[in-house]
Every structure is written in C-alpha cells, then in structure tokens.
C-alpha positions in Angstrom: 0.0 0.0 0.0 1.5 3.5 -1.0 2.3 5.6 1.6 -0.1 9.1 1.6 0.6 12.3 2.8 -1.1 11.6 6.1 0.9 8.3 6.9 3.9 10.5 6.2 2.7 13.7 8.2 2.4 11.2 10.8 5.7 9.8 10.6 7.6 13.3 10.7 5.4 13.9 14.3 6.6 10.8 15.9 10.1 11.4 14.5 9.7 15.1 16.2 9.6 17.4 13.0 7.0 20.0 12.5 5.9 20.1 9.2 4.3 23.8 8.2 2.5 25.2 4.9 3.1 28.3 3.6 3.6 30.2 0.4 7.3 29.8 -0.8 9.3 31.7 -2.9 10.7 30.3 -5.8 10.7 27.2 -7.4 11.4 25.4 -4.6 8.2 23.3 -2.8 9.8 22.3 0.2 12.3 22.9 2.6 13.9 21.2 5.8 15.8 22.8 8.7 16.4 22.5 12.2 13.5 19.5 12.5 10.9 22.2 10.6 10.1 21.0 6.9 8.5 23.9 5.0 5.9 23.0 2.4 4.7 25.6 -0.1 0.9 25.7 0.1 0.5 26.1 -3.5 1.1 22.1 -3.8 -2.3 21.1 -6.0 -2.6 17.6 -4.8 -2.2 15.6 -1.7 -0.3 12.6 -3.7 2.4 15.8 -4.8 2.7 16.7 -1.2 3.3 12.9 -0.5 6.2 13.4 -2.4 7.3 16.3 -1.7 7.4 15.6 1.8 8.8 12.1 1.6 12.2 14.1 0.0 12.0 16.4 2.5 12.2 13.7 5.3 14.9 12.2 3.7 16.4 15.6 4.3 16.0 14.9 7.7 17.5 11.0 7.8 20.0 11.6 5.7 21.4 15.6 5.3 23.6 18.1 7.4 23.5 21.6 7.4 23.0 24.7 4.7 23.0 22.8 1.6 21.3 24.9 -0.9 24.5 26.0 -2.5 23.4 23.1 -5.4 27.6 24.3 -7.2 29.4 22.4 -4.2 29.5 18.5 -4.8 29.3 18.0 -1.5 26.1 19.8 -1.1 24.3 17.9 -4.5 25.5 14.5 -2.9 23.4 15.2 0.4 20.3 16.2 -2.4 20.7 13.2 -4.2 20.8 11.1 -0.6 17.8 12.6 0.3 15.9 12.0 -2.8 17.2 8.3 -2.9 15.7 7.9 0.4 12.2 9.4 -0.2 12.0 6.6 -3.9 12.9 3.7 -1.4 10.3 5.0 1.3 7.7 5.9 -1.1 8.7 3.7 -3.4 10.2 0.6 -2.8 11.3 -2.1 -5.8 8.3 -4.7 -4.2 5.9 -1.7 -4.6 6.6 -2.4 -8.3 5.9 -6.1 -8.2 2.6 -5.5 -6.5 1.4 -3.9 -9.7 2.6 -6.2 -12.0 0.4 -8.6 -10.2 -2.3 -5.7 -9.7 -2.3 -5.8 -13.7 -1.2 -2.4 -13.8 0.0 -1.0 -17.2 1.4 2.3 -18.3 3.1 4.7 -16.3 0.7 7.1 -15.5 -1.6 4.0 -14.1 1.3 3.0 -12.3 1.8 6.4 -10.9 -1.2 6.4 -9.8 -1.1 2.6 -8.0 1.4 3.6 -6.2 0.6 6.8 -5.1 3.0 9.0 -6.9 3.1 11.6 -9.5 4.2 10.7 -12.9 7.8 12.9 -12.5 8.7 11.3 -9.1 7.9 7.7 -10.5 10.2 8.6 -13.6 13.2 10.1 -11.3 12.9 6.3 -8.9 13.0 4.4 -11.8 15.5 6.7 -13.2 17.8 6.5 -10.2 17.1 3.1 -9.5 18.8 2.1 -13.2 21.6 4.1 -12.3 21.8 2.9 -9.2 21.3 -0.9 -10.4 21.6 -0.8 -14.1 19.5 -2.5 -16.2 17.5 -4.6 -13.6 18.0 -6.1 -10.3 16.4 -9.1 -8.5 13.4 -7.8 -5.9 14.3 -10.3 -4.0 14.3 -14.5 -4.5 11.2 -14.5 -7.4 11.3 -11.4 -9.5 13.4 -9.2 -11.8 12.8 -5.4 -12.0 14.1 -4.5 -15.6 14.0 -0.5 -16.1 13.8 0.2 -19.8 11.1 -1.1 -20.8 9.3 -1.4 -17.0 8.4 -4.5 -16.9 8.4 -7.5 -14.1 9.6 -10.7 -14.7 9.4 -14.0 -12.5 12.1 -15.9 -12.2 11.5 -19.8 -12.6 
C-alpha cells in the first residue's frame, strides 16, 4: 500500500519534526531545517505533497547543514541522498511487483497505483537504473528490468 501524505505527516510527528505550509518563494516546494520542513501551500494535490514531503524527510534521515549551494558537490551529494531515500520510502522495488500482479499497465496507471506523481515515479525508476543498471532481483522470485518497466518471475 502507497504511503499518503497523512501516513507520512504522521511519521515526521513521531520522529519530532513540524511540518508547516506556507507560500514559498521560488521554485522550490519544500524545505527542511532544524527538524521544521517547509511546504509551499501552492502544492495542487495531496499525492504531490506525498512526495514532496517524503524528499523532504529524507532531508532529515539523511542531510547536514546549509546545503542549498546546489555548485558544491558535497552539497548535490546530500540532495541526491535525500531524494534516494524518499524513492525507497515511497517507493520501494516490491511496490513495483505489487502492480505487475495488480495488472497495472502504463506509467501514468502506475503512478497512480502507487501513489506518486508521474515525475517522481520517472526520477525512482531513473535512479534506480543508475543505481542498479539495467535490472535487479526484488528479491528471491522477480526481476525489476527498467527500460522497458516491466516484471519478470524468475522460474
């Protein structure tokens, strides 16, 4: 089951970080800092949110101070960290399987399964091939191949 915006609202309280909507400047939609993410309240849907947030967590798992100079490496490895964590939390490579055997087809139906917008589900799969390249084994029963998506069980 995806995760929504409330399970992940949830998951920042019991992790102690205040989550706050307000209109942001910029292009930016979010923002984390000193356990307070910022979302921009101009966010249209609660499944963008979802994944807005979920980067913005991974902010807080995973990054260390002022990082929005984006020209230092150092800085655009703790952004890549971050947005790493919130495809495995959000989602995960048996999130995938579930749809093949949900009978899901296309992207934008699978984007929709899972609970994501079409632009987060292409950056996962995106950084999951460079991550594993082609394809990778789920686990024991199932290869994830990236381009084309597609699921295949291992016999």
């Amino acid at each position: 089951m995806p995760l929504s915006f409330d399970h992940l609202c949830e998951s920042a309280r019991l992790a102690g970080v205040d989550i706050l909507v307000r209109t942001l400047r910029g292009r930016n939609k979010g923002f984390y800092g000193d356990g307070i993410i910022l979302l921009d309240s101009r966010i249209p849907t609660s499944i963008e949110k979802a994944c807005v947030l979920a980067e913005e967590l991974g902010h807080y798992y995973t990054s260390s101070g002022n990082i929005l100079d984006q020209s230092d490496i150092r800085n655009r490895k703790q952004e890549l960290r971050a947005r790493q964590w919130a495809y495995q939390c959000i989602l995960p490579l048996d999130q995938i399987v579930q749809a093949h055997y949900a009978h899901v087809a296309g992207r934008y139906e699978l984007a929709e399964y899972l609970g994501v917008t079409e632009e987060f589900l292409q950056a996962a799969i995106d950084r999951y091939a460079e991550k594993y390249g082609l394809s990778v084994m789920a686990d024991d029963w199932h290869t994830i191949y990236f381009d084309p998506l597609e699921v295949k069980i291992i016999s």
